[in-house]
DRENTORKOL-3810 file (N, C-alpha, C; in nm, 4 decimals):
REM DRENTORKOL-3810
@n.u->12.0633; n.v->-2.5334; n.w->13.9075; ca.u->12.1556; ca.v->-2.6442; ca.w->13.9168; c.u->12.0852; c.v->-2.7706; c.w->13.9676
@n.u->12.0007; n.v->-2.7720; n.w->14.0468; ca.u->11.8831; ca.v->-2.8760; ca.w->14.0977; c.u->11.8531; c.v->-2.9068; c.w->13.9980
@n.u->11.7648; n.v->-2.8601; n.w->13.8840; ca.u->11.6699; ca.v->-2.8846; ca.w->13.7639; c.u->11.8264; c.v->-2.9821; c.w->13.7043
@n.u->11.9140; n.v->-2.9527; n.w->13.6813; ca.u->12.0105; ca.v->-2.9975; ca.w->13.6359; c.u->12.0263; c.v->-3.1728; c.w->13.6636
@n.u->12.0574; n.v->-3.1576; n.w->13.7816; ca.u->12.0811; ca.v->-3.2830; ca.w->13.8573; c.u->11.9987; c.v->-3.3782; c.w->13.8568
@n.u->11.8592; n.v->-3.3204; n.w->13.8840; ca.u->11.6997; ca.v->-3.3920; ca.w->13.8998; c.u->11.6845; c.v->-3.4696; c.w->13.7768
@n.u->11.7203; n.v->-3.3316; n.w->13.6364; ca.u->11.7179; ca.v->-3.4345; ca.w->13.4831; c.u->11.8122; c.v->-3.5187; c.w->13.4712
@n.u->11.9412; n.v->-3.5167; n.w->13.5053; ca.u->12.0216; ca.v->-3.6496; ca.w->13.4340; c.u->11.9830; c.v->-3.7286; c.w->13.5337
@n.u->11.9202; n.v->-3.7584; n.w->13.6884; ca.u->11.8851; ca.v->-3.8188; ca.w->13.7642; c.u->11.8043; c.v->-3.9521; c.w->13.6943
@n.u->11.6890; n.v->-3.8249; n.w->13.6430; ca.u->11.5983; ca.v->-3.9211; ca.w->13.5819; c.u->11.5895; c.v->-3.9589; c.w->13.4495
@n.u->11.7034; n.v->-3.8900; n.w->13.3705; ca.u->11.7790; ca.v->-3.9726; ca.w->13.2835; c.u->11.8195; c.v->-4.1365; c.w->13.2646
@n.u->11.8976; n.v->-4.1000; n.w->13.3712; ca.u->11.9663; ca.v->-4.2083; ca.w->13.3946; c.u->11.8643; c.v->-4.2944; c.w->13.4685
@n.u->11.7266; n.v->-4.2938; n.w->13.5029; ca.u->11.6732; ca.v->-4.3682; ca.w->13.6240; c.u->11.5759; c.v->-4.4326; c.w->13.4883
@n.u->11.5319; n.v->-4.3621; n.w->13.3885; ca.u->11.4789; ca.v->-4.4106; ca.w->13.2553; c.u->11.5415; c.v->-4.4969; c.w->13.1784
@n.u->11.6935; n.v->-4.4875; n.w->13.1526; ca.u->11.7552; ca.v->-4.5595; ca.w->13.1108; c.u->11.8275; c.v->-4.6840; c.w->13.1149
@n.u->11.7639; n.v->-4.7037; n.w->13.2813; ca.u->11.7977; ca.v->-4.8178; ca.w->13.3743; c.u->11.6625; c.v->-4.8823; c.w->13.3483
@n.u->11.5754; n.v->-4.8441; n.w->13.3262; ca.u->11.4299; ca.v->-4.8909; ca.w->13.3406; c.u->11.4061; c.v->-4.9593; c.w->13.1883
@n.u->11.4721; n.v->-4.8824; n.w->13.0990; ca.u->11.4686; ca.v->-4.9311; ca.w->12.9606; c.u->11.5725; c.v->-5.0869; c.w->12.9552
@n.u->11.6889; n.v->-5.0487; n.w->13.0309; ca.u->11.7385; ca.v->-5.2098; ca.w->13.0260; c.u->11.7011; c.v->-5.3287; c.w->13.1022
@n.u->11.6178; n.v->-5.3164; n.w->13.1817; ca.u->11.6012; ca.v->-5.3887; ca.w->13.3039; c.u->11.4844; c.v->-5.4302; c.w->13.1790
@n.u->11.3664; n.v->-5.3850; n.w->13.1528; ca.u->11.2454; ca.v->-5.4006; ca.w->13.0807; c.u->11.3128; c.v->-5.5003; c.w->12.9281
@n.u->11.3996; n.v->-5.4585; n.w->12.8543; ca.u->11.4254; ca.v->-5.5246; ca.w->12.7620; c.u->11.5131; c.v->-5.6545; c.w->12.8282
@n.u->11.5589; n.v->-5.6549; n.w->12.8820; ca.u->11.6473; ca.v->-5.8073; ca.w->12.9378; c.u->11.5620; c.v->-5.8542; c.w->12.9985
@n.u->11.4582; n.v->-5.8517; n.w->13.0864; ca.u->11.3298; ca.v->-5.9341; ca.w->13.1464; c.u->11.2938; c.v->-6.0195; c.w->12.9852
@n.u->11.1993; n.v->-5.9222; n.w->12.8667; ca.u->11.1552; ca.v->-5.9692; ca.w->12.7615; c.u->11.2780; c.v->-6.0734; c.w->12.6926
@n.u->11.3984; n.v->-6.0533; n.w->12.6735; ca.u->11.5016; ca.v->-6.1563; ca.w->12.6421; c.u->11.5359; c.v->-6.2612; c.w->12.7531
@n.u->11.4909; n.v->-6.2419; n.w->12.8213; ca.u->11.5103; ca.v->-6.3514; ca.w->12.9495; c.u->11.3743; c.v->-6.4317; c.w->12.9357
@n.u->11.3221; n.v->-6.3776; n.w->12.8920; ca.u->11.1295; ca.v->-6.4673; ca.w->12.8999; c.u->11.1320; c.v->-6.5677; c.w->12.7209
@n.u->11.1710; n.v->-6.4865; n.w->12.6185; ca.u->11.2072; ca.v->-6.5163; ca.w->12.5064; c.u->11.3173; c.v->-6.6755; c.w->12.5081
@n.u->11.4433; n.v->-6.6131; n.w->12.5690; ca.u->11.5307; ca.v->-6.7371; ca.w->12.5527; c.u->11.4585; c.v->-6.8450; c.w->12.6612
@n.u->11.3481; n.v->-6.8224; n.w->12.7437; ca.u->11.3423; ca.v->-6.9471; ca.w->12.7934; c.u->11.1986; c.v->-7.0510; c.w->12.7629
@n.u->11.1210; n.v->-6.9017; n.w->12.7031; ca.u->10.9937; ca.v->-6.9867; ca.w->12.5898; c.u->10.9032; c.v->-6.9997; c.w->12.6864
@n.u->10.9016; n.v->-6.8930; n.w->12.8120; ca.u->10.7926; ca.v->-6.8658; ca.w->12.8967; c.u->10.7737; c.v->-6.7318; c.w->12.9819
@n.u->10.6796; n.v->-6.6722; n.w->12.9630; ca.u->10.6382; ca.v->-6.5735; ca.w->13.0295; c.u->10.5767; c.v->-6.5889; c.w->13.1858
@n.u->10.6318; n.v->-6.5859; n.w->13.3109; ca.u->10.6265; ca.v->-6.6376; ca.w->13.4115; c.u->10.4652; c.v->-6.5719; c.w->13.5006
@n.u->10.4149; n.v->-6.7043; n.w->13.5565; ca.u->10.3090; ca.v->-6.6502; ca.w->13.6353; c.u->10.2652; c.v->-6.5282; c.w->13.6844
@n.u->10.3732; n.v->-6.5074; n.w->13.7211; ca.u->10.3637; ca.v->-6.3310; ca.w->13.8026; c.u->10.4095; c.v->-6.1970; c.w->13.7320
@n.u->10.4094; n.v->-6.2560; n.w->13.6357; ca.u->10.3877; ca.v->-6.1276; ca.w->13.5367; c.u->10.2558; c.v->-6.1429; c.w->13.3838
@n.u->10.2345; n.v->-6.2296; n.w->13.4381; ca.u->10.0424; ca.v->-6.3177; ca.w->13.3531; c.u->9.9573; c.v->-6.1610; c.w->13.4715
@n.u->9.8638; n.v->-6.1320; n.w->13.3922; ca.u->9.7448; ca.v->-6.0256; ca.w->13.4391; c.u->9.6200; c.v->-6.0576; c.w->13.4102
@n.u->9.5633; n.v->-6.1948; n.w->13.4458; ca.u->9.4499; ca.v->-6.2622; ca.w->13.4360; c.u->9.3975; c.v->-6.3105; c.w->13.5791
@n.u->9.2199; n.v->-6.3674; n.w->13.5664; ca.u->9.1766; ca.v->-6.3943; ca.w->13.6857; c.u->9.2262; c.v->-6.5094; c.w->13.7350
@n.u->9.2745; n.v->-6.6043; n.w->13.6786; ca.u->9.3739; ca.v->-6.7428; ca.w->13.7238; c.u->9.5046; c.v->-6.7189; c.w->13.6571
@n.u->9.6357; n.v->-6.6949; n.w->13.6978; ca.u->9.7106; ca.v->-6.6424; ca.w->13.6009; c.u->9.8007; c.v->-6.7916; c.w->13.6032
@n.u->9.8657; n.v->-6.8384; n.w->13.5083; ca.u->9.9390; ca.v->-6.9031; ca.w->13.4490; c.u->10.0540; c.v->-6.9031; c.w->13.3431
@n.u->10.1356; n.v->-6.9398; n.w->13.4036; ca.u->10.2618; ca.v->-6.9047; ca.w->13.2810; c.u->10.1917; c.v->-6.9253; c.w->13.1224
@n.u->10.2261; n.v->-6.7983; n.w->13.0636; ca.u->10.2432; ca.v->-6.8529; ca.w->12.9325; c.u->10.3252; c.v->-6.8819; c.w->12.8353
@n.u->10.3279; n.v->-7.0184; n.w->12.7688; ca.u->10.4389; ca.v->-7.1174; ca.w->12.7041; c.u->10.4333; c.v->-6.9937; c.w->12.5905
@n.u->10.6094; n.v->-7.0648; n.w->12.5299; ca.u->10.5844; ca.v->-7.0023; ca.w->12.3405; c.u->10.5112; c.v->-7.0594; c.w->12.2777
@n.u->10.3837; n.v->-7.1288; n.w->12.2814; ca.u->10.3132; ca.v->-7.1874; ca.w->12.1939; c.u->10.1977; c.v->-7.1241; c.w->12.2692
@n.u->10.1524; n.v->-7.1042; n.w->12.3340; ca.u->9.9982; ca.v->-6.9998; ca.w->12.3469; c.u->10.0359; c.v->-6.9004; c.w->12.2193
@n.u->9.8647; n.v->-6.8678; n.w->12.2310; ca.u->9.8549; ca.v->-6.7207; ca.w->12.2146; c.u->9.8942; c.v->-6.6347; c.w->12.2406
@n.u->9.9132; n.v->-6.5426; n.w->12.2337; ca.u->9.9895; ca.v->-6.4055; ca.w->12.2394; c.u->10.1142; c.v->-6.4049; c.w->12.3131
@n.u->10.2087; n.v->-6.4927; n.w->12.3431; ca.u->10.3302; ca.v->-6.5006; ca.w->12.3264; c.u->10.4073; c.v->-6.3985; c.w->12.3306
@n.u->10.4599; n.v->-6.3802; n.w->12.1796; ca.u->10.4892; ca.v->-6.2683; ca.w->12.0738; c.u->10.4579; c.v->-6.1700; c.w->12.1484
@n.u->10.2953; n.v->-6.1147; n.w->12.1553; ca.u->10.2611; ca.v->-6.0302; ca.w->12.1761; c.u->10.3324; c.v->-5.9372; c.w->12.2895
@n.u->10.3503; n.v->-6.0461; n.w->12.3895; ca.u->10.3969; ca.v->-6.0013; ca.w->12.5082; c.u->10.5621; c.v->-5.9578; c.w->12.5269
@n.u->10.5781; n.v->-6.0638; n.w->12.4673; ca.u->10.7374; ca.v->-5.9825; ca.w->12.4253; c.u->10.7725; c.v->-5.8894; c.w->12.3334
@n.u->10.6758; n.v->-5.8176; n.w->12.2518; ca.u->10.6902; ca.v->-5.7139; ca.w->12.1594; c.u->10.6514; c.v->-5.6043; c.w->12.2324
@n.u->10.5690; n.v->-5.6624; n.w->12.3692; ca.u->10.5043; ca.v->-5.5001; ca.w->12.4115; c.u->10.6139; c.v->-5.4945; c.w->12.5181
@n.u->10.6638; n.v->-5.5465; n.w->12.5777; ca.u->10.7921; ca.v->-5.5211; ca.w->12.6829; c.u->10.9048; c.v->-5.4897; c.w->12.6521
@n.u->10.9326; n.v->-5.5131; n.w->12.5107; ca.u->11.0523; ca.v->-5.4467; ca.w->12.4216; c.u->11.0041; c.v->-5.3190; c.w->12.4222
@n.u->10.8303; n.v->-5.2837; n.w->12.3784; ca.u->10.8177; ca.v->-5.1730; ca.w->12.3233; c.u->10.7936; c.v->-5.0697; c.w->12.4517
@n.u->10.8226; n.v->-5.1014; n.w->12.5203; ca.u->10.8056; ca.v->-4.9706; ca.w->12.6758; c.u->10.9307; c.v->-4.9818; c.w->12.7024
@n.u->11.0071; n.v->-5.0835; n.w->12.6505; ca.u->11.1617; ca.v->-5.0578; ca.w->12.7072; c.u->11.2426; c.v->-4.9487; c.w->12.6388
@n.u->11.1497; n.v->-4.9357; n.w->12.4527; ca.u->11.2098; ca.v->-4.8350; ca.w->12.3543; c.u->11.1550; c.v->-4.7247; c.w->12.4191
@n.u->11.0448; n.v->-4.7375; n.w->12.4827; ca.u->10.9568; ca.v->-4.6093; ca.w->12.5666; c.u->11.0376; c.v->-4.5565; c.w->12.6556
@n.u->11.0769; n.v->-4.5872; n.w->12.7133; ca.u->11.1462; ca.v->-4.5916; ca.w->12.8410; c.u->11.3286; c.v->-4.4742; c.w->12.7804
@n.u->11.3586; n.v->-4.5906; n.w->12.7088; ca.u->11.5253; ca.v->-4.4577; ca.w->12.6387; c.u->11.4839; c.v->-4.3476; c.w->12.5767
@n.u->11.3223; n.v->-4.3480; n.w->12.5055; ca.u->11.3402; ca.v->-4.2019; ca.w->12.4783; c.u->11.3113; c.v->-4.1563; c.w->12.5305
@n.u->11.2254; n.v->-4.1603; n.w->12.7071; ca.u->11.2010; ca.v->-4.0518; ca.w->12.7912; c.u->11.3851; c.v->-4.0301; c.w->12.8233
@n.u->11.4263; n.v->-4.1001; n.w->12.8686; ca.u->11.5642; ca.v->-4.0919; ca.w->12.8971; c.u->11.6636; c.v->-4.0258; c.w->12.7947
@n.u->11.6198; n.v->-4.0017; n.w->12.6566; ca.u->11.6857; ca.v->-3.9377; ca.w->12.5316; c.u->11.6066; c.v->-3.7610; c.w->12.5977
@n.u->11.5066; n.v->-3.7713; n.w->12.5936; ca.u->11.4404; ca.v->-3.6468; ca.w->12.6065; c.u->11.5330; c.v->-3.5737; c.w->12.7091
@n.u->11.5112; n.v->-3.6343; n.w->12.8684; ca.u->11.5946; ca.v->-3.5527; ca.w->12.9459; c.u->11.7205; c.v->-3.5363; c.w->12.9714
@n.u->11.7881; n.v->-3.6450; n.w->12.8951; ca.u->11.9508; ca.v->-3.6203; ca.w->12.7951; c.u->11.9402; c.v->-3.4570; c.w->12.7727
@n.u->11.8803; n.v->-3.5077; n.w->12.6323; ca.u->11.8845; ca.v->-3.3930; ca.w->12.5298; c.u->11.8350; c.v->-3.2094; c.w->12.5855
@n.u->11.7262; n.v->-3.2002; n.w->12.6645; ca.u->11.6836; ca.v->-3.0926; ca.w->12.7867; c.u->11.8193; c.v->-3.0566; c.w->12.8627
@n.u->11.8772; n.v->-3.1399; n.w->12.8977; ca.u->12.0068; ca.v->-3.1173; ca.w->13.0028; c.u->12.1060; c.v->-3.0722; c.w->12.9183
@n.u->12.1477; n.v->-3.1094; n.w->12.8336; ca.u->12.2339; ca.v->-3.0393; ca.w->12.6778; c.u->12.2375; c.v->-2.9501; c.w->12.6934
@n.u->12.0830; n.v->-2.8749; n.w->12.6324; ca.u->12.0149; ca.v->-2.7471; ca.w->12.5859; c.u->12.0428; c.v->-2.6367; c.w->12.6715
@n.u->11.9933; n.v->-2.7036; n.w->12.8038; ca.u->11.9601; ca.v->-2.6202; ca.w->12.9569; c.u->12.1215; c.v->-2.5484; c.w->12.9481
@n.u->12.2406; n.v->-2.6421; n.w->12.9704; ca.u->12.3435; ca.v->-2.6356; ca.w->13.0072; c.u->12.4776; c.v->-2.5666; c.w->12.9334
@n.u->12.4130; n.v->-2.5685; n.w->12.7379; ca.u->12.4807; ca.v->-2.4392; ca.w->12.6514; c.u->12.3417; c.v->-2.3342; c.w->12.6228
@n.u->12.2767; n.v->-2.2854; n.w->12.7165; ca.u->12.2120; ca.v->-2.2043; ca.w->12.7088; c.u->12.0984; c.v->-2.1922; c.w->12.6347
@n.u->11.9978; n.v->-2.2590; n.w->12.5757; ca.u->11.9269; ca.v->-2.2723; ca.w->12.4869; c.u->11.7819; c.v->-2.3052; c.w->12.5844
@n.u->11.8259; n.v->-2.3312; n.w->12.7138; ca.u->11.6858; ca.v->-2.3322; ca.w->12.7675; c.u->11.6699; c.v->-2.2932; c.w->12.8792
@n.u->11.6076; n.v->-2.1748; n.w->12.9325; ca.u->11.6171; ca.v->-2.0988; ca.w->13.1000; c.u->11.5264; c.v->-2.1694; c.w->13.1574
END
């Protein structure tokens, strides 16, 4: 019953992580800047929508946010299984 609890725990703690991660990237998007403190360089500086990799950065923070629901689909779907018998 622990194993139980622990998975939709971290279900649900993945699936919070997946929205928080995609609304940061739509929050950086609608305002056409990626903020200093999330720049990972030796002088870090916001980067505008007109730099380089831009895009980039908001495609990869979408894409750990899609990362993020299917760990949270996985231990969904485990807790299912576990719970009509399909997994001891």
């Amino acid at each position: 019953m622990l194993m139980i609890a622990l998975k939709l725990f971290l279900g649900l703690a993945f699936a919070g992580l997946g929205v928080w991660l995609w609304r940061r990237a739509d929050h950086w998007n609608r305002l056409g800047v990626v903020p200093e403190d999330s720049v990972e360089a030796k002088r870090p500086r916001p980067w505008l929508r007109s730099d380089r990799g831009f895009g980039a950065a908001i495609a990869w923070e979408r894409m750990m946010a899609i990362l993020a629901w299917v760990f949270a689909a996985l231990f969904m779907v485990s807790t299912g299984l576990e719970l009509i018998g399909f997994l001891l």
